[in-house]
NUZA-714306 format. One record per atom (N, C-alpha, C, CB): atom name; residue in one letter; y, z, x. Coordinates in steps of 0.001 Angstrom, whole numbers, plus 500000, padded with zeros to 6 digits. Glycine has a CB too. Layout:
// NUZA-714306
{CA A {Y Z X}};
...
// end
This chain:
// NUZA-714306
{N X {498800 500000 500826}};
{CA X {500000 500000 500000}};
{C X {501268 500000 500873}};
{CB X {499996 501221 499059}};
{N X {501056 500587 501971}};
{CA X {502114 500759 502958}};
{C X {501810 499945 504226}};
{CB X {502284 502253 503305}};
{N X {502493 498766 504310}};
{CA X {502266 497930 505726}};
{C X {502475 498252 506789}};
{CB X {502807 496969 505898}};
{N X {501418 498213 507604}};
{CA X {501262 498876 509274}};
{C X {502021 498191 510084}};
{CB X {499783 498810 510015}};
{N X {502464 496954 510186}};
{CA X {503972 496867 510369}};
{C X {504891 496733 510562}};
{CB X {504329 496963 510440}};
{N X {504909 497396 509385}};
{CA X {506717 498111 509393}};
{C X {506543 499632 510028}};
{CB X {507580 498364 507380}};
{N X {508213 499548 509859}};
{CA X {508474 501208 509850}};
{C X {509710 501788 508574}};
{CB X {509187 501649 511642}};
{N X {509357 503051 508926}};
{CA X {509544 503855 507470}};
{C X {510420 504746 507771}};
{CB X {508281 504606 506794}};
{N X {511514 504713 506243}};
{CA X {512876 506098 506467}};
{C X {512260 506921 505739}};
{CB X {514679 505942 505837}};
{N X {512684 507854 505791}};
{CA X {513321 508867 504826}};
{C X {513450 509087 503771}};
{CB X {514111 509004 504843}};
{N X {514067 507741 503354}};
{CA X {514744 507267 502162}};
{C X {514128 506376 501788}};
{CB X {515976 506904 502209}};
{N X {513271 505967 501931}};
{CA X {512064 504765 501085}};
{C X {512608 503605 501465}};
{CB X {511924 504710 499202}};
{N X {513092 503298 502460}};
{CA X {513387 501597 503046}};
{C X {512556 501591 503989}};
{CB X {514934 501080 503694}};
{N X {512575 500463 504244}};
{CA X {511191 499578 505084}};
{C X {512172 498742 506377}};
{CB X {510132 498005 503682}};
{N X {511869 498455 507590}};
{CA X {511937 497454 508297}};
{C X {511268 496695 509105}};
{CB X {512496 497604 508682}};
{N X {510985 495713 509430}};
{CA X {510296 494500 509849}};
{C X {511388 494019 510976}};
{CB X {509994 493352 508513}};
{N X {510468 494319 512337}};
{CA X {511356 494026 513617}};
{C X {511013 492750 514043}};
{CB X {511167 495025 514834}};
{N X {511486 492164 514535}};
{CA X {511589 491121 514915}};
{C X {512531 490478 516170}};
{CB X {511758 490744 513917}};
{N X {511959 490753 517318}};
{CA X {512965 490854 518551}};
{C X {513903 491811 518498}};
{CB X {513720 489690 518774}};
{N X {515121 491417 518497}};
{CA X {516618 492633 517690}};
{C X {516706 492653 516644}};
{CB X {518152 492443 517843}};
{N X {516483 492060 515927}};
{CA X {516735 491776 514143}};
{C X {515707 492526 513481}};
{CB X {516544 490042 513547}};
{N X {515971 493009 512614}};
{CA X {515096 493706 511699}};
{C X {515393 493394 509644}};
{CB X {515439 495478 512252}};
{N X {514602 493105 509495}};
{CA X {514654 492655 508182}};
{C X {514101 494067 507053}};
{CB X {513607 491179 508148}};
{N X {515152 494201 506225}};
{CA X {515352 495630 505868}};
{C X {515128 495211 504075}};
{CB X {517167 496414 506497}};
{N X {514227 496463 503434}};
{CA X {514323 496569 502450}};
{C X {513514 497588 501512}};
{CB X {514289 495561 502292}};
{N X {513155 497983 500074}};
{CA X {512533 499689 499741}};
{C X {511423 499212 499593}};
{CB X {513020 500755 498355}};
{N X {510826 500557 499644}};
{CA X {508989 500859 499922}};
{C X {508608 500621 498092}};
{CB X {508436 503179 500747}};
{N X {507238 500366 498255}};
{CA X {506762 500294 497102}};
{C X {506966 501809 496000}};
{CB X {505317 499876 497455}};
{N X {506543 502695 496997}};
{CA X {506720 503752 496464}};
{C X {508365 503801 495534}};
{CB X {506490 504741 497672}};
{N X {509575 503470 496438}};
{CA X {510414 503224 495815}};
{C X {511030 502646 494858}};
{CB X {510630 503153 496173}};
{N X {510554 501810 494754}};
{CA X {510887 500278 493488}};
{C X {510022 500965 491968}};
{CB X {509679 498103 494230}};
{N X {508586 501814 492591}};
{CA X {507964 502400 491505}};
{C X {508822 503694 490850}};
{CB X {506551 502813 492004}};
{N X {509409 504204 491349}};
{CA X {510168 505498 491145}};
{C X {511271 505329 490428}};
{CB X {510562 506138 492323}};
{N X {512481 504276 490663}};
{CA X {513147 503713 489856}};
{C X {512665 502599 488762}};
{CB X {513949 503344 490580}};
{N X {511447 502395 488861}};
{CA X {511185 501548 487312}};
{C X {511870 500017 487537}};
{CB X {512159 502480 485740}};
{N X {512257 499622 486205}};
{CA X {512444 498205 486632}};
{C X {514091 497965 486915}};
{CB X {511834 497150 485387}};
{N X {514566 496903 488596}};
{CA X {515484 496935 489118}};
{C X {516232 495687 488302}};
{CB X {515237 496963 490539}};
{N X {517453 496546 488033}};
{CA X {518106 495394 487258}};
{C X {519259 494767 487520}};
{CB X {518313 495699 486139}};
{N X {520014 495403 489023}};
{CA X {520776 495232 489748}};
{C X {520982 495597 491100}};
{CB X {521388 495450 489246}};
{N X {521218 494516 491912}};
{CA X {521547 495112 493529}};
{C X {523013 494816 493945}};
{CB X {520518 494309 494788}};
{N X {523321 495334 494671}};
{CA X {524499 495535 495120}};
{C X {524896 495726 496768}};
{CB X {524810 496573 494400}};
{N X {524267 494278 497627}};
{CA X {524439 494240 498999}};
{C X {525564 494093 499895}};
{CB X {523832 493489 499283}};
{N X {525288 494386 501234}};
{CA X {527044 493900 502105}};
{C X {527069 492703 501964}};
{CB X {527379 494113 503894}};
{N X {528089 492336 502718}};
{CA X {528342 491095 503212}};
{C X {527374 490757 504581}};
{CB X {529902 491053 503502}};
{N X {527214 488886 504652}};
{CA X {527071 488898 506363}};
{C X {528167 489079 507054}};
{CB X {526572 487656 506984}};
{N X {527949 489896 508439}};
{CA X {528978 490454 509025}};
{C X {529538 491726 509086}};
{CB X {529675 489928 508745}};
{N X {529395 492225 507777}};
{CA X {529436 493614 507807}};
{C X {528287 494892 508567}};
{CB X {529489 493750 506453}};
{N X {528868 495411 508827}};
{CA X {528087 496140 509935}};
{C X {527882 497454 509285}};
{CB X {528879 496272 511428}};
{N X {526751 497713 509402}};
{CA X {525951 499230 508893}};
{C X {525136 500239 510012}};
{CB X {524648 498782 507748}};
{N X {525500 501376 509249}};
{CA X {525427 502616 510244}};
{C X {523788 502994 510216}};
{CB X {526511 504067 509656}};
{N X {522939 503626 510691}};
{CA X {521544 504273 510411}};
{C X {522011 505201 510043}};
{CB X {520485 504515 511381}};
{N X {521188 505459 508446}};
{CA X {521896 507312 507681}};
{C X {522425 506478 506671}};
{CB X {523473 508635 508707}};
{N X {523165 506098 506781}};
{CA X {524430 505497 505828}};
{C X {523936 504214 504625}};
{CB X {525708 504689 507057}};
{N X {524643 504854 503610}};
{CA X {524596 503914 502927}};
{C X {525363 502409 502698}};
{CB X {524628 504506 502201}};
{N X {524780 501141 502341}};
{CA X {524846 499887 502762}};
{C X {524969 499200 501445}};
{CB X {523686 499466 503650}};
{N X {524464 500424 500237}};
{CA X {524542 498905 499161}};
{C X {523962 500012 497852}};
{CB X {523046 497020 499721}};
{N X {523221 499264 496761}};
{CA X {523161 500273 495783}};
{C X {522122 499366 494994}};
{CB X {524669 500773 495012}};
{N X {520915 499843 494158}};
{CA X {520045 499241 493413}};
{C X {519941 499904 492069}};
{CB X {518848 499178 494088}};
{N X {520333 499378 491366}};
{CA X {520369 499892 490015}};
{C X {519108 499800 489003}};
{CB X {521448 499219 489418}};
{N X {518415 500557 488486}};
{CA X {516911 500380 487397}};
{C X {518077 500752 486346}};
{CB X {515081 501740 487552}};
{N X {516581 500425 485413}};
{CA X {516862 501082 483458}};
{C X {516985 502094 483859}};
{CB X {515650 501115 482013}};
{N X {516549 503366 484933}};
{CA X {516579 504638 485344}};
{C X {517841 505313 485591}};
{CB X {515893 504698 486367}};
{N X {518259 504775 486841}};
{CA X {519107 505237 487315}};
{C X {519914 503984 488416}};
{CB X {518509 506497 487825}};
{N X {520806 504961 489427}};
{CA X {521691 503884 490368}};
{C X {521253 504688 491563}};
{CB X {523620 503694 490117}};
{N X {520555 503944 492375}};
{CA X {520455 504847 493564}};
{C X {521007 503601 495279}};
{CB X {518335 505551 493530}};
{N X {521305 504668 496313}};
{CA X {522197 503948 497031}};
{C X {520805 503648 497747}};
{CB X {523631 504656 497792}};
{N X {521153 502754 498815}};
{CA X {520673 501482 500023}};
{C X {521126 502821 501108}};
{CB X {521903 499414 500161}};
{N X {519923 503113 501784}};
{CA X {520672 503441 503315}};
{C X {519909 502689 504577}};
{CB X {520599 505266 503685}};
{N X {520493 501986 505427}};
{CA X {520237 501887 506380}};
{C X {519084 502721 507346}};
{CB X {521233 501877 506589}};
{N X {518209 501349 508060}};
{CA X {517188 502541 508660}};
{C X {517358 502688 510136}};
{CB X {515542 502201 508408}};
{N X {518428 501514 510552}};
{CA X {518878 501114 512143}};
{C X {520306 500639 511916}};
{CB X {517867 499760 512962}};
{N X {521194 500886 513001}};
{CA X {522403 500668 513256}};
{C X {522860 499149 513095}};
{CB X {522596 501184 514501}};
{N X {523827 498298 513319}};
{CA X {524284 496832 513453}};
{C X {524682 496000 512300}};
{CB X {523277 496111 514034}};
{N X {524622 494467 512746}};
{CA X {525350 493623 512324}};
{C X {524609 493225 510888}};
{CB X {525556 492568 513393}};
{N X {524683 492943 509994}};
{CA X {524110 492355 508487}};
{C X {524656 490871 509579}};
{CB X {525168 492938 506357}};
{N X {523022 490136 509375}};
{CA X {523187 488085 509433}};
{C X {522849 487873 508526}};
{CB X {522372 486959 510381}};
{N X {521890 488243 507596}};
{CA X {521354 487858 506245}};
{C X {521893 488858 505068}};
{CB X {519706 487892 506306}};
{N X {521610 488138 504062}};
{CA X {521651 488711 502402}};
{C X {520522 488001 502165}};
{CB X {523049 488322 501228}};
{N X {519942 488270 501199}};
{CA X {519023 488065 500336}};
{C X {519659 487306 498962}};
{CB X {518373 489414 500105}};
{N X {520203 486414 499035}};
{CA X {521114 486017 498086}};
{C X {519605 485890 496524}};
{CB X {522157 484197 498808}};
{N X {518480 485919 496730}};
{CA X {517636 485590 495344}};
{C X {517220 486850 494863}};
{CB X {516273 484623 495516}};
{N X {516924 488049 495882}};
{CA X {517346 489055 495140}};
{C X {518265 489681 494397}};
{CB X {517253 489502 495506}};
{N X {519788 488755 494880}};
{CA X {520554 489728 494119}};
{C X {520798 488786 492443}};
{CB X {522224 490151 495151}};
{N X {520314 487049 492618}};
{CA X {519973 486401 491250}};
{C X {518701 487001 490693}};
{CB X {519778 484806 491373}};
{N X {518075 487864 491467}};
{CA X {516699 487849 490268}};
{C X {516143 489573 490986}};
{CB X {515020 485944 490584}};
{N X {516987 490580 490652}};
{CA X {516576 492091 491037}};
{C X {515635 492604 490885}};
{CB X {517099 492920 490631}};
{N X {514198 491941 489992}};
{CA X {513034 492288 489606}};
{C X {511950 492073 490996}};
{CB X {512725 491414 488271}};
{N X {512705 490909 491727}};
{CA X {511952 490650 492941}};
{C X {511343 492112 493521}};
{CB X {512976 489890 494050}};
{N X {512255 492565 493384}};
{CA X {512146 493993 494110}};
{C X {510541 494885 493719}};
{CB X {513656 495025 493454}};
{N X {510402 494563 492339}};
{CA X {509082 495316 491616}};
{C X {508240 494466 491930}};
{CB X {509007 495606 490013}};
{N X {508395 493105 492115}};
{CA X {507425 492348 492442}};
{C X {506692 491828 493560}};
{CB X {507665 491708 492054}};
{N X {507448 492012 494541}};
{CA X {507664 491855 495216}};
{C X {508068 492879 496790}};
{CB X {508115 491252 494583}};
{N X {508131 493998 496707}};
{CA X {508785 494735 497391}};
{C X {508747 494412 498970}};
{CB X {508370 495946 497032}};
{N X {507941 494008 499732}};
{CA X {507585 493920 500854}};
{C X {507723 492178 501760}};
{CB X {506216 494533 500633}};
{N X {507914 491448 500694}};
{CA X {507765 490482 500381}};
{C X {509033 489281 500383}};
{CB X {507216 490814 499384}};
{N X {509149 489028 499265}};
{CA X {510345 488056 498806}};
{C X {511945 489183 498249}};
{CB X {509543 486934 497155}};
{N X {511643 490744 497839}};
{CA X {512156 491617 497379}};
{C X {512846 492172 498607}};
{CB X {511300 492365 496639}};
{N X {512945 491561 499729}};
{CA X {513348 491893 500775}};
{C X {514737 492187 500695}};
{CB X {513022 491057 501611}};
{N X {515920 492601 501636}};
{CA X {517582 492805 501049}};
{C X {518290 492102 502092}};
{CB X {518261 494552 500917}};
{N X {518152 492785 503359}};
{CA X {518846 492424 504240}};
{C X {518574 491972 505644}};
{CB X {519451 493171 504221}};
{N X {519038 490999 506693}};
{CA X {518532 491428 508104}};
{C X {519384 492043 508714}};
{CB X {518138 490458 508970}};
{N X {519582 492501 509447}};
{CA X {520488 493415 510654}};
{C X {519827 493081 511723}};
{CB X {520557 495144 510586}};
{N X {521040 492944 512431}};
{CA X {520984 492440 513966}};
{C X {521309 493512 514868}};
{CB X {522001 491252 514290}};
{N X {520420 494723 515113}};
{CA X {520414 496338 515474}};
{C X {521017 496148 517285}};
{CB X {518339 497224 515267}};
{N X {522062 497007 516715}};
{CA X {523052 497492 518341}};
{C X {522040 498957 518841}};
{CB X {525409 498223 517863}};
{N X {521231 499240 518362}};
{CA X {520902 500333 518938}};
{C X {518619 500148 518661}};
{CB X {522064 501872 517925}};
{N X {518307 499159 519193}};
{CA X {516688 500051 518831}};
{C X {516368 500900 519103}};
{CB X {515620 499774 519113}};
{N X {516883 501782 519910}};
{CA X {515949 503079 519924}};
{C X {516394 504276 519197}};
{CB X {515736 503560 521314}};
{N X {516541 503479 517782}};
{CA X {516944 504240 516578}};
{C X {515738 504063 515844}};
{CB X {518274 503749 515797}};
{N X {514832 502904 515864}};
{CA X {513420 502827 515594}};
{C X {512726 503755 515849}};
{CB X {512859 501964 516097}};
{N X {513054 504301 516974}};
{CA X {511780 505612 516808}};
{C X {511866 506741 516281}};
{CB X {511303 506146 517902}};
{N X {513009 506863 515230}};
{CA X {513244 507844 514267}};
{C X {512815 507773 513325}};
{CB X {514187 508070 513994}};
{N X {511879 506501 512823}};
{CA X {511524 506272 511785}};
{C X {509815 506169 511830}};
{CB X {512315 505154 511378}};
{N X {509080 506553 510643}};
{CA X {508052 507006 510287}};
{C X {506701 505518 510465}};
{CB X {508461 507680 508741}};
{N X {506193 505345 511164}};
{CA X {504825 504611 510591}};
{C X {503987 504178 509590}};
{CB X {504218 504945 510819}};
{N X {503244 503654 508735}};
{CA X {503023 503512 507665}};
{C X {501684 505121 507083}};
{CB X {502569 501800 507690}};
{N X {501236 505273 508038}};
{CA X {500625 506546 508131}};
{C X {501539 507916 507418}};
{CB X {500386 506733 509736}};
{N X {502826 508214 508230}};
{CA X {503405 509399 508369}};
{C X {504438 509237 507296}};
{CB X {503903 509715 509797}};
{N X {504513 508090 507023}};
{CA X {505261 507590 505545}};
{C X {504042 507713 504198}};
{CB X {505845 505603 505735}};
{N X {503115 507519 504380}};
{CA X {501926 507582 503149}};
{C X {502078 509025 502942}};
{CB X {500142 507091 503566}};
{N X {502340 510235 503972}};
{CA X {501563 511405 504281}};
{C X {502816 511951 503285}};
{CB X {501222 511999 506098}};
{N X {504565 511825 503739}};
{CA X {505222 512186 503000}};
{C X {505396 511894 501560}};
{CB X {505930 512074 503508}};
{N X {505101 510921 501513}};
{CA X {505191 510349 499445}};
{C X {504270 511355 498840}};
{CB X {504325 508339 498851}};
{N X {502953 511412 499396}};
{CA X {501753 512140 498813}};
{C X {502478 513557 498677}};
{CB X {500256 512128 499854}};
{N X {503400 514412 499779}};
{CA X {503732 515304 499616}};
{C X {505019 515725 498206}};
{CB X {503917 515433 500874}};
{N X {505459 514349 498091}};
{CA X {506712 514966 497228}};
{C X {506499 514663 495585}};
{CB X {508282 514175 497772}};
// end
């Protein structure tokens, strides 16, 4: 359920490294918790995001919950079909439901983040 990988926040986002770039977006667990996504709300390319910090906002029938960043740097991508079709996200989470890439000023902010293991271990806990 949880892809080996990636790596895992805190906060139920996912990233997919790729040289410097990392392609960022929420865990299954997440997309299930808010129910069905009926709005996203991403940066711009170019805009630059903090690790910790929030980057954007996904809205369900549930609730509005924020985007945080799982590594520091530059946004090169949007996901421009997620933000025409926000269900991607339930359908998709790992996948086409993807949000953003970031072009990370800092990797060794990656190793603050959880494995697909130590990420399974916390969901089970909460």
């Amino acid at each position: 359920m949880y892809p080996v990988d990636l790596k895992y926040s805190k906060d139920h986002e996912w990233i997919r490294v790729e040289g410097n770039r990392g392609t960022v977006g929420i865990t299954f667990y997440a997309q299930e918790s808010l129910g069905d996504v009926v709005y996203v709300d991403l940066p711009q390319v170019g805009d630059e995001v903090a690790a910790g910090e929030s980057f954007g906002t996904v809205e369900s029938v549930k609730s509005v919950s924020d985007l945080y960043a799982p590594v520091s740097g530059k946004v090169v991508e949007v996901n421009q079909e997620v933000i025409d079709h926000p269900d991607l996200i339930n359908k998709d989470p790992y996948g086409d439901g993807w949000l953003i890439v970031v072009e990370m000023s800092d990797p060794g902010e990656l190793d603050d983040l959880m494995d697909s293991k130590a990420y399974e271990e916390m969901v089970k806990e909460s």
